[in-house]
C-alpha positions in Angstrom: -99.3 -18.3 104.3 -101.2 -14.7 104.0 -100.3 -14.0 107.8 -96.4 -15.2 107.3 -96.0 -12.8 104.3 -97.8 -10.1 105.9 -95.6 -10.3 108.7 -92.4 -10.1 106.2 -94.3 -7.0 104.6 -94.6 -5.3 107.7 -91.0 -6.1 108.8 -89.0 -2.5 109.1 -86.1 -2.1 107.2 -83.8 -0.2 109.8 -83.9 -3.4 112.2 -82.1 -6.8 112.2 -84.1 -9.6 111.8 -83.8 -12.4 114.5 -84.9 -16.2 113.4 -84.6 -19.3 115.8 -86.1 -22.4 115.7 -85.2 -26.3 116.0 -84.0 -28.0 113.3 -85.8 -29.0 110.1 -88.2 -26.1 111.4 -87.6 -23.8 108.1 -86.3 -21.4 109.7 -83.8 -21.0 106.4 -86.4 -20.5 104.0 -87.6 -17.6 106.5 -84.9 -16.1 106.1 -84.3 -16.4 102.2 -87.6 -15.2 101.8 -87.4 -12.1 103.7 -83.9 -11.3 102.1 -85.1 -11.7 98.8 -88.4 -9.4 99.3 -87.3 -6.6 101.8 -83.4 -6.6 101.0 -80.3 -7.8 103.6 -78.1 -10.4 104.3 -78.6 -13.9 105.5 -76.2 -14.5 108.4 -76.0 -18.2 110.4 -76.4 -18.4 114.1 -75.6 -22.1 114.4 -72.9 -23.2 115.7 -72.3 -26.5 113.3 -72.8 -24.7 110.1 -69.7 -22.6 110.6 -67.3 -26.0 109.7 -66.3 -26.1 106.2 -66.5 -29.9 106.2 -70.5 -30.2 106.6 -72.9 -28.9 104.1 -75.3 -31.6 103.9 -75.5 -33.3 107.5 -76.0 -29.6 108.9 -78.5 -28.2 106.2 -76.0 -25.8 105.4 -77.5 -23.3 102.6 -76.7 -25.0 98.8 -73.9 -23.3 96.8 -76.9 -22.1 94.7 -78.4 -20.6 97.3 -75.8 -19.0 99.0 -74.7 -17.2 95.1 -78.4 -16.5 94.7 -78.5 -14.0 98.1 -75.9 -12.8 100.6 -74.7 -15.2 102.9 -72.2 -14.7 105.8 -70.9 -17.2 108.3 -71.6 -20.3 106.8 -68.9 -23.0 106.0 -65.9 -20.9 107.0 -63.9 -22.3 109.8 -61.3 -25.5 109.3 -62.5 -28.7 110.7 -59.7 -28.2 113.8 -60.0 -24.6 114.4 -61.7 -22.9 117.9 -64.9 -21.4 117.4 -66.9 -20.1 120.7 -69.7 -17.6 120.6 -67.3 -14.8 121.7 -65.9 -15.4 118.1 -69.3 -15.2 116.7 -70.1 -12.2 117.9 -67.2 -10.7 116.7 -67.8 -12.0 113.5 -71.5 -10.7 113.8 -70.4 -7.3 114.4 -68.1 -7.3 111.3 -71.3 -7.9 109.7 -73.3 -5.2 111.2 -70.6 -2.5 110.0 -71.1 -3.4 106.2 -74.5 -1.7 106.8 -77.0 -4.3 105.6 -79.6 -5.4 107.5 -79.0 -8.7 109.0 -81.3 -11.5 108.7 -79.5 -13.8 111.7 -80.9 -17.1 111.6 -80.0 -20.3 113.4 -80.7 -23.0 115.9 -77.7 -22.1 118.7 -79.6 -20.8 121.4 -76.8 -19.7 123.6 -75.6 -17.4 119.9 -79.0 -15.5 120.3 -78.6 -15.1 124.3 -75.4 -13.8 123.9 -76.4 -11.1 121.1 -79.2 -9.8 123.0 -77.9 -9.9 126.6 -74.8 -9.6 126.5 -71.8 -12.2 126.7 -69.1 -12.1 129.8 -65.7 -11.8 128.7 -64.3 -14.8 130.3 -60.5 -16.0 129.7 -59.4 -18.9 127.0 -59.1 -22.5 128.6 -56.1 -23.1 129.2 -54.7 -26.2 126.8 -54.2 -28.3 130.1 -57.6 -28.0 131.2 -59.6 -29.0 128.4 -57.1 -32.1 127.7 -58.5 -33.3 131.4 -61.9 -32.0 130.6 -62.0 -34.3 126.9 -60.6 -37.3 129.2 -63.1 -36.7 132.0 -65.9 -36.7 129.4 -64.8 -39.6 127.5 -64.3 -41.6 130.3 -66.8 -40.7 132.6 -68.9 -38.7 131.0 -71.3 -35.5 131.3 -73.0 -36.2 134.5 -69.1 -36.5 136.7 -68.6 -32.9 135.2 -72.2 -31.8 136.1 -71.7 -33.0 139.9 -68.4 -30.7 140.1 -70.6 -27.6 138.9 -71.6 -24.9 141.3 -75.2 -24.7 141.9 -76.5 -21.6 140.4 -74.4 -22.7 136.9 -76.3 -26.3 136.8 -79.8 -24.5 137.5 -78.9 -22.1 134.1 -76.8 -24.4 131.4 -78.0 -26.7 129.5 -77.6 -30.1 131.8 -78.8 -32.6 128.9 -76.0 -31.1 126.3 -72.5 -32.5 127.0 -70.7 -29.7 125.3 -72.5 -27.1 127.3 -71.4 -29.0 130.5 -67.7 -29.3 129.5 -67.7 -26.3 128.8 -69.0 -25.0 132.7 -66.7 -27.2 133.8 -63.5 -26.2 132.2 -64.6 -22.4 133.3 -65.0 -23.3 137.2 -61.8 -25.3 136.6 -59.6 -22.2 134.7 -60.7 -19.6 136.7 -62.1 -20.5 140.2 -65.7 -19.0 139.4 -68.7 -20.5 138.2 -69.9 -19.5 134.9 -73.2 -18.3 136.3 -71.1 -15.6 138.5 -69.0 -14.4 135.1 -72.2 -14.7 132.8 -74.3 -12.4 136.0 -70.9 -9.4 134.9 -72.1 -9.5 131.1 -71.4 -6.3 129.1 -73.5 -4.5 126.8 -76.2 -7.0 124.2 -74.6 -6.5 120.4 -78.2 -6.1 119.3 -80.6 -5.8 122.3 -84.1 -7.2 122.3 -86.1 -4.3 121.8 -83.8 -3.1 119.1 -84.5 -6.3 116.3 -87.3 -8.1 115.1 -87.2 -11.4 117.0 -89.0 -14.6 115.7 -89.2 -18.3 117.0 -90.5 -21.1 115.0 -93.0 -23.6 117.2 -93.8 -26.0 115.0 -95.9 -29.0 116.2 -93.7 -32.0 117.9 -95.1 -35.2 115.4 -95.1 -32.4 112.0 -91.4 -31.8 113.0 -90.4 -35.4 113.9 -91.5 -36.4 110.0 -90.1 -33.5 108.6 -86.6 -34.5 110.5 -87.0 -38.2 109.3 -87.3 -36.8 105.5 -84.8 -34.4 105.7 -82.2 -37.4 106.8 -83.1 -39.3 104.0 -82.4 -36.3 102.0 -79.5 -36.1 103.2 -78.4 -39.6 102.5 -80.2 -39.2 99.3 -77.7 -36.0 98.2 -74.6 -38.0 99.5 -73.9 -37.5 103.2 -72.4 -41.3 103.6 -69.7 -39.5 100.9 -69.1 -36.3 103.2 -68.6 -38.2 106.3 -66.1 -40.8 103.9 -64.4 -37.7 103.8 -63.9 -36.5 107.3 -63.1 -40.5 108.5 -59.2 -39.9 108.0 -58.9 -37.2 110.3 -61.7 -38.2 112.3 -61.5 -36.9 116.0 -64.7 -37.8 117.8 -64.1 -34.9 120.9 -63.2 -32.2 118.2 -66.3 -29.5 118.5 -66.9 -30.2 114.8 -67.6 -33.5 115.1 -70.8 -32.8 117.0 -72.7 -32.8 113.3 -76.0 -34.3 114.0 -75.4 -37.7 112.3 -71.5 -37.9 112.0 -70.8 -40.1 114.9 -73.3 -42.6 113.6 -72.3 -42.9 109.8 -68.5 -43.2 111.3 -69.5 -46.3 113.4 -70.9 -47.2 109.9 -68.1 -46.4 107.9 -65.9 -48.3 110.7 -68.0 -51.7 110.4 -70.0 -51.1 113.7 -72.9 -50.9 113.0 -75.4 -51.5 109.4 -76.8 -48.9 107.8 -80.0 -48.9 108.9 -79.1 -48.8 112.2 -76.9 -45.6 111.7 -79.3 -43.6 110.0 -82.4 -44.6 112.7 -79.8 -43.5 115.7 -79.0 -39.7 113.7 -82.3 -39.6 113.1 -83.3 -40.2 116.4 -80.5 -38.2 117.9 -82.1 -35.0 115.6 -85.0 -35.8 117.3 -83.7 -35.2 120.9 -82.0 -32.4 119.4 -84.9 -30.5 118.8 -86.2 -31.4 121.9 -83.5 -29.3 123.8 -83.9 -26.7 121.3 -87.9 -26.6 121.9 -86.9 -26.4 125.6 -84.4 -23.1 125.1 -86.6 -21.4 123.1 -89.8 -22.4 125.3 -87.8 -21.0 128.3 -85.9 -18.4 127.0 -87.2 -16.6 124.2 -91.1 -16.2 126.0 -91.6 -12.8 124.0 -90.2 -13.4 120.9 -92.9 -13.2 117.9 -93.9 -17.0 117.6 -94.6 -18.7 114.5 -96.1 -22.2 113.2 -94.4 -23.5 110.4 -97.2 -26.2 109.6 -99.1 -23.1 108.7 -97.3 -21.6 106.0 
């Protein structure tokens, strides 16, 4: 605890905080915290808490706490709209001009690559394309796509997250060149590294996998069954929204499927795996970022 709130202390004011971690890590509270002491403006860096139809299944900030500091970025985009991180990072810069400092937390690792290296400016999919890249996935799955990929794009993506596939697929597809080769012609980082104040949440694998088990059945506890109710009229299982950790399960529930139980054992274990491929970016990616254990707070 002494070490965590010296390190808030000691935190500069003229920098922008950078906070990553899995989920059910904390990183929220991290960010609160140093809001509320040093000043700034909490702004989200995940890439599920941007849909104004989750709160609870993606640990969106309460209402309280979003009125108690400044929030931006959470729970603004329509269930059907297109998000990408190129519309993040526009978004993130509109922040950056109000002239507080940012406090950018989140669990999108591709959202932090992009603001500290850079992110290639490559051209919409075309309507077309990702119609045959939703019924590719759907009926054939991830690893068809994966096959199809270029080989310098399947050593860099994310192979194990289907939406990170599609995605390299419906590039190579759209414009002839493998997202590795567009990503390699990047333009200048938002916020490089060695301008911000990054820190990465490690927290230990069996104190994370309990604290993602109890935060499910807080969820359920606070009414998630209710907000998924809600979406199951407009349901679209390939819509990018729909990826909520937990929504696919409680509609097979909400559908007659599958019990209860059953549905909340698969989201929780689907968290889980999750924050395995989050531990995995992070491990890989973010090697010099300040690293912190949550446990030890």
């Amino acid at each position: 605890m002494q070490a965590v709130e010296a390190l808030i202390a000691a935190l500069p004011q003229d920098k922008a905080v950078l906070i990553a971690g899995p989920t059910a890590s904390g990183k929220s509270a991290l960010a609160a915290r140093i809001v509320a002491r040093g000043g700034g403006v909490v702004v989200n860096a995940d890439a599920l808490q941007v849909y104004g139809c989750w709160r609870l299944l993606t640990a969106r900030p309460n209402a309280e706490e979003e009125a108690a500091l400044p929030h931006r970025l959470y729970g603004h985009i329509g269930r059907d709209e297109a998000y990408s991180v190129g519309h993040w990072l526009r978004e993130v810069a509109a922040v950056l001009a109000e002239g507080l400092r940012p406090v950018i937390v989140g669990g999108t690792g591709l959202y932090f690559s992009a603001l500290t290296e850079g992110l290639a400016e490559i051209p919409p999919t075309p309507a077309a394309v990702r119609k045959l890249a939703d019924a590719r996935m759907q009926a054939e799955g991830g690893a068809a796509l994966l096959a199809e990929l270029d080989a310098a794009t399947v050593a860099r993506i994310d192979s194990a997250n289907p939406a990170r596939v599609q995605r390299a697929w419906e590039v190579l597809q759209a414009t002839g060149r493998g997202l590795a080769d567009w990503q390699d012609s990047t333009g200048p980082a938002l916020l490089p590294l060695d301008q911000v104040q990054p820190i990465v949440l490690r927290p230990d694998v069996d104190w994370l996998n309990t604290r993602i088990n109890q935060r499910f059945d807080g969820m359920m506890a606070q009414g998630a069954l209710a907000e998924v109710q809600a979406e199951l009229p407009t349901w679209e299982p390939l819509r990018p929204s729909a990826r909520a950790i937990g929504a696919p399960e409680l509609v097979a529930h909400l559908r007659g499927e599958i019990p209860l139980e059953e549905a909340v054992a698969q989201a929780k274990l689907a968290s889980r795996q999750y924050a395995k491929r989050q531990r995995t970016w992070f491990r890989n990616r973010m090697k010099s970022w300040i690293a912190l254990d949550p446990a030890r707070w």
